[in-house]
Structure formats: C-alpha cells, structure tokens
C-alpha positions in Angstrom: 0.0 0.0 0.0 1.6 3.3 -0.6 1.8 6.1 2.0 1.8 9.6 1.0 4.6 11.4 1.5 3.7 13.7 4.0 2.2 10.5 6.2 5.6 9.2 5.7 7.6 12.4 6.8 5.6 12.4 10.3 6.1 9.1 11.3 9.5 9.5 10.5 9.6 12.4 12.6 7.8 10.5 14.9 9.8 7.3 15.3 13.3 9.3 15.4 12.7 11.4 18.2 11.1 8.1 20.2 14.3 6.4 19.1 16.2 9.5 20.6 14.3 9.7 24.0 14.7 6.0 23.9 18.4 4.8 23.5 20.7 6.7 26.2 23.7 6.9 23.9 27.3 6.2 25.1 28.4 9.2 25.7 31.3 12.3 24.3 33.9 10.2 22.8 36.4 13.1 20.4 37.4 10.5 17.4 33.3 10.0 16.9 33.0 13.8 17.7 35.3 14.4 14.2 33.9 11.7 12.3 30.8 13.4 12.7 31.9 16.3 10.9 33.3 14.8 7.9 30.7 11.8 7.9 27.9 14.9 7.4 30.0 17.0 4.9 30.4 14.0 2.8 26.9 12.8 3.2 25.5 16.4 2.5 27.5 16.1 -0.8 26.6 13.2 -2.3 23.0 13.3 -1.4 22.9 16.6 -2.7 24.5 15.6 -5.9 22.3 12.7 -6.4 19.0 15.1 -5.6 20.0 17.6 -8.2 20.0 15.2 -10.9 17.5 13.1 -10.1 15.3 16.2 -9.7 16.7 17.6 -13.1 15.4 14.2 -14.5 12.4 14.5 -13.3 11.8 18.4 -15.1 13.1 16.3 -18.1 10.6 13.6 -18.1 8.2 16.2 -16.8 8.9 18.3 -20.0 9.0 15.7 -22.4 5.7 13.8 -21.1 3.8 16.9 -21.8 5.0 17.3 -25.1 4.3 13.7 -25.2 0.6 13.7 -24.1 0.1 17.4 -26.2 1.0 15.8 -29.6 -1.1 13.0 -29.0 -4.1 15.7 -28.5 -2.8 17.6 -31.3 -2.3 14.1 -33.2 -6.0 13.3 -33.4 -7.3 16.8 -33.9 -5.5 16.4 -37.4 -6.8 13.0 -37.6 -10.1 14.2 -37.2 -9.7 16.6 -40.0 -8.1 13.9 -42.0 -10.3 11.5 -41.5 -13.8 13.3 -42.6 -13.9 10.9 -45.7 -12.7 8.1 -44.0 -14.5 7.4 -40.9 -13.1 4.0 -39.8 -9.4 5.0 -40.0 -10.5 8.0 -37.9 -11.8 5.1 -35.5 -8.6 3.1 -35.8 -6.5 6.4 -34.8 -8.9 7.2 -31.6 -8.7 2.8 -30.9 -4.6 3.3 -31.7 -4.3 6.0 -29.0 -6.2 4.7 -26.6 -4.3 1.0 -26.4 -1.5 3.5 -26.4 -2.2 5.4 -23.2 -3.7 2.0 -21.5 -0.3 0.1 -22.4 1.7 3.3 -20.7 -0.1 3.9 -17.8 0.7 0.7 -15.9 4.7 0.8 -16.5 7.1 2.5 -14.7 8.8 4.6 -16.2 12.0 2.5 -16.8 9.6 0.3 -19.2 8.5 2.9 -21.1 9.8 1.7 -24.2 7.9 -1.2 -23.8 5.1 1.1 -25.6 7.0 1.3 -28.8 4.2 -1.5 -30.9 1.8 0.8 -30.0 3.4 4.3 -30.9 4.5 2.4 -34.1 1.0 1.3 -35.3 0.3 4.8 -34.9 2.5 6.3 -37.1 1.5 3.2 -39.6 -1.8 4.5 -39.6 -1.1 7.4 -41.6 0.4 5.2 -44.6 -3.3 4.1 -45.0 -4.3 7.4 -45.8 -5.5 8.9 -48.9 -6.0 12.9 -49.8 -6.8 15.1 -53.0 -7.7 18.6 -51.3 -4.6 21.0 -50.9 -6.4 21.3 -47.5 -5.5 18.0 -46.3 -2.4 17.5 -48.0 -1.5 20.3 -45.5 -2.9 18.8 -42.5 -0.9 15.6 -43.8 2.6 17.6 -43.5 1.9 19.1 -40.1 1.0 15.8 -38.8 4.0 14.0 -40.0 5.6 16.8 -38.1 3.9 16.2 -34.9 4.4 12.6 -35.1 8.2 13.1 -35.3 7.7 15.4 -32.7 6.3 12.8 -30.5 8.9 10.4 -31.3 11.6 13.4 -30.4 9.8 13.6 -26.9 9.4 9.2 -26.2 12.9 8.8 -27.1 13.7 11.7 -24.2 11.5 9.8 -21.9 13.0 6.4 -22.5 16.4 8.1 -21.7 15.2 9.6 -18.5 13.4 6.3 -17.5 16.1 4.6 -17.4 18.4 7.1 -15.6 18.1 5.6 -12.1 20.5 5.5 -9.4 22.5 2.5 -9.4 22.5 -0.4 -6.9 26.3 1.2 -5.8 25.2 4.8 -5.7 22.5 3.5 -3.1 25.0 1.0 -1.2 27.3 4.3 -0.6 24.5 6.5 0.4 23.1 4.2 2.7 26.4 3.6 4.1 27.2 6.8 4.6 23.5 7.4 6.2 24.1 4.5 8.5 27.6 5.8 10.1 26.0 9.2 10.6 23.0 8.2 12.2 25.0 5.4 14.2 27.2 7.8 15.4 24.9 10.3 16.4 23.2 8.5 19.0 26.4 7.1 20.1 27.6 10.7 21.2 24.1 11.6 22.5 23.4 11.9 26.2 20.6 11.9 28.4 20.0 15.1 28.3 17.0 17.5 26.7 18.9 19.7 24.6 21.2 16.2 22.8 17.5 14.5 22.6 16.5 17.3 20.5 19.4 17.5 18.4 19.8 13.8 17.9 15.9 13.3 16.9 16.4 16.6 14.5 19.0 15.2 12.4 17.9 11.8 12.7 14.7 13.0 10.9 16.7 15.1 8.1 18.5 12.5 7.3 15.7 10.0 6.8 14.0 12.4 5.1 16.1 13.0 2.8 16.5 9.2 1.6 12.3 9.7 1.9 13.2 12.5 -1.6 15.7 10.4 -2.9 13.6 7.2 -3.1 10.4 9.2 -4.4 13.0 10.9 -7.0 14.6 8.0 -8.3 10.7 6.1 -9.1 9.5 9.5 -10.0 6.7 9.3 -7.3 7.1 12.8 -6.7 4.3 14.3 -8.8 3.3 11.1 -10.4 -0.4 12.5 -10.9 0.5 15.5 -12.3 3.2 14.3 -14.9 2.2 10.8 -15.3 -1.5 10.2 -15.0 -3.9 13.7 -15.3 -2.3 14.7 -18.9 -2.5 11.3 -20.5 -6.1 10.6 -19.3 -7.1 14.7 -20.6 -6.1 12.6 -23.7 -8.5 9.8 -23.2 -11.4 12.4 -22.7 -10.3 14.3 -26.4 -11.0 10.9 -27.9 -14.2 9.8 -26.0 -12.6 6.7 -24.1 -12.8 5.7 -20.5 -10.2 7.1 -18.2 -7.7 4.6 -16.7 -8.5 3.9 -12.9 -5.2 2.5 -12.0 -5.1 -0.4 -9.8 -1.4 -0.6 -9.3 1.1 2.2 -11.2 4.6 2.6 -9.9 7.2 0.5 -8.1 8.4 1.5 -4.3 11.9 0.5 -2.6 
C-alpha cells in the first residue's frame, strides 16, 4: 500500500525522536566527535549531488511527457480533420491512441519503451491514408511533423526512465547514512537539549532518503506528470479514463 509522503515524513519524525528519547547513547567520545563532521560533509554532498539530478530528470521527463501527451491531442485533432472521408481510420486512430495510453499507464517509467508496438502502429496508420484537397495535403505535413515530434519527446523519456540511481550509488548512500546516524546517537546523552538535536538530524536525514527514493521512481508528482495529462487525452477521444489499480514500483 503506498503512504503519501507527507504520512511518511511524520512518522518518520515521529519514530526518530522516540528512538532519541529511547536509547541513552554512550556518551562524548572526540574521534566520533570528528567523524561526525566529515561523515555529514560528505553525506551532505553526495545526497545533494544525487538530488539535483534526479530532480533535473524528473523536469526532463516532466517536460518531455507533456509534449508527449500534447501531440497525442494535437495528433488526433489532425486526424479528425483527416479523417472526414474516411471514418473507420479515424476510429482506428482514436482505438490506436487509446491502447496507447492504456499500455503506458501501468509501466514504470524504466519500461516505457515497452510502448514502442503501440506508438508504431500509430504512425503506420497514416500510410493508409489517402488525400486530393490542398487542404489535407497540409494537415498531412503538419501531422508527420507532430508525429516526429512525438517520437523526439518518447525517445527523451526512455532516456530519462532509465536514468536511475545504481545499486552502488544506493549502497554508498546508505552507508554513509548509517555511520551518521550510528554515530549520532552514540555521542548523544541523556539530556534534553542532545534528545532534540539527535531526533532533529535523525529525521533530516531519513528524510532525505524519503526525496531520494520518491525521485529516483519518479513518485514525486506522479499524478501531475504521469496520470492527469495522458487521461485529458482519453477524454479528447471519448474513451474511459484509466482507474489505476497498481502504477509505480516502491523501494
């Protein structure tokens, strides 16, 4: 079952300040004292490396999905123009999109090339196409030009889906994480004020794997990029919208 984020963030609060009242701590100990300080420099780095980029992919796949979703919209308002003569390829375009969309919505992103039978019976569609008026012979040359628009903007996502961190960028974070938290409430003492402090970072730093993990699967504003354009497209064409059961992987 999947949390929302801000559920998430206050029971990690929560449970890191319980944790802090909990455990008593060893006590000041200088060599844990330093490591301290260069454990959460270098920790501050990477994870803030690895946020920037992940958070620059996700403007990229953000970008590129609504370019994505707009020529599809733009796609079969030509067709509809197109197809006045021909009312069952008209039919076969608005049946093409739709198995389109439903064979996208379920994937994660990493899999979103797994789409590429559908987005190529698409553009065979308009090889079946006939047209005598300079009218549609115009219409023809602006939809060839959306459709390798499209294909631009799918070959961006695929990229982006499959930019993930790696199983070793994780092991090092975690690592990293793990020292830093370990030695934290080693140092800590009894007291109010090192109860505070220790459930404080404790919680930045789990927070801050909580935006790295919803990053990395693109969970962060997965309605807004992933699911409301793409079924605005399924209304343009008259077909159900996609009531997903189960969309995106979790770590």
């Amino acid at each position: 079952m999947k949390i929302k984020i801000k559920h998430l963030i206050v029971f990690v609060i929560f449970i890191s300040f319980l944790a802090a009242y909990l455990f008593p701590g060893v006590g000041d100990n200088e060599t844990i004292q330093t490591s301290i300080t260069f454990l959460g420099i270098l920790f501050g780095i990477i994870v803030g490396f690895f946020i920037a980029d992940l958070y620059a992919r996700f403007q990229g796949i953000r970008s590129n999905a609504a370019i994505d979703s707009s020529c599809l919209s733009t796609f079969y308002f030509m067709a509809t123009i197109l197809g006045q003569k021909n009312k069952k390829w008209l039919t076969n375009v608005e049946e093409s999109i739709n198995k389109y969309i439903k064979k996208f919505m379920p994937l994660p992103w990493e899999k979103y090339s797994e789409t590429e039978k559908e987005f190529s019976v698409l553009g065979d569609s308009l090889k079946e196409l006939k047209y005598t008026t300079d009218k549609e012979n115009e219409t023809y040359s602006n939809i060839l030009a959306v459709y390798s628009q499209h294909s631009d903007a799918r070959e961006k996502l695929v990229m982006y889906g499959r930019d993930k961190l790696s199983w070793g960028e994780w092991l090092v974070t975690l690592f990293l994480g793990l020292l830093l938290l370990g030695s934290l409430f080693y140092v800590k003492d009894t007291s109010f004020i090192s109860t505070i402090f220790t459930g404080a970072l404790t919680s930045a730093i789990l927070i801050l794997f909580i935006i790295i993990r919803d990053l990395n699967n693109l969970n962060f504003g997965e309605n807004a990029i992933s699911i409301g354009p793409y079924e605005r497209v399924l209304d343009a064409i008259g077909k159900p919208r996609y009531f997903k059961t189960k969309r995106r992987k979790f770590i």
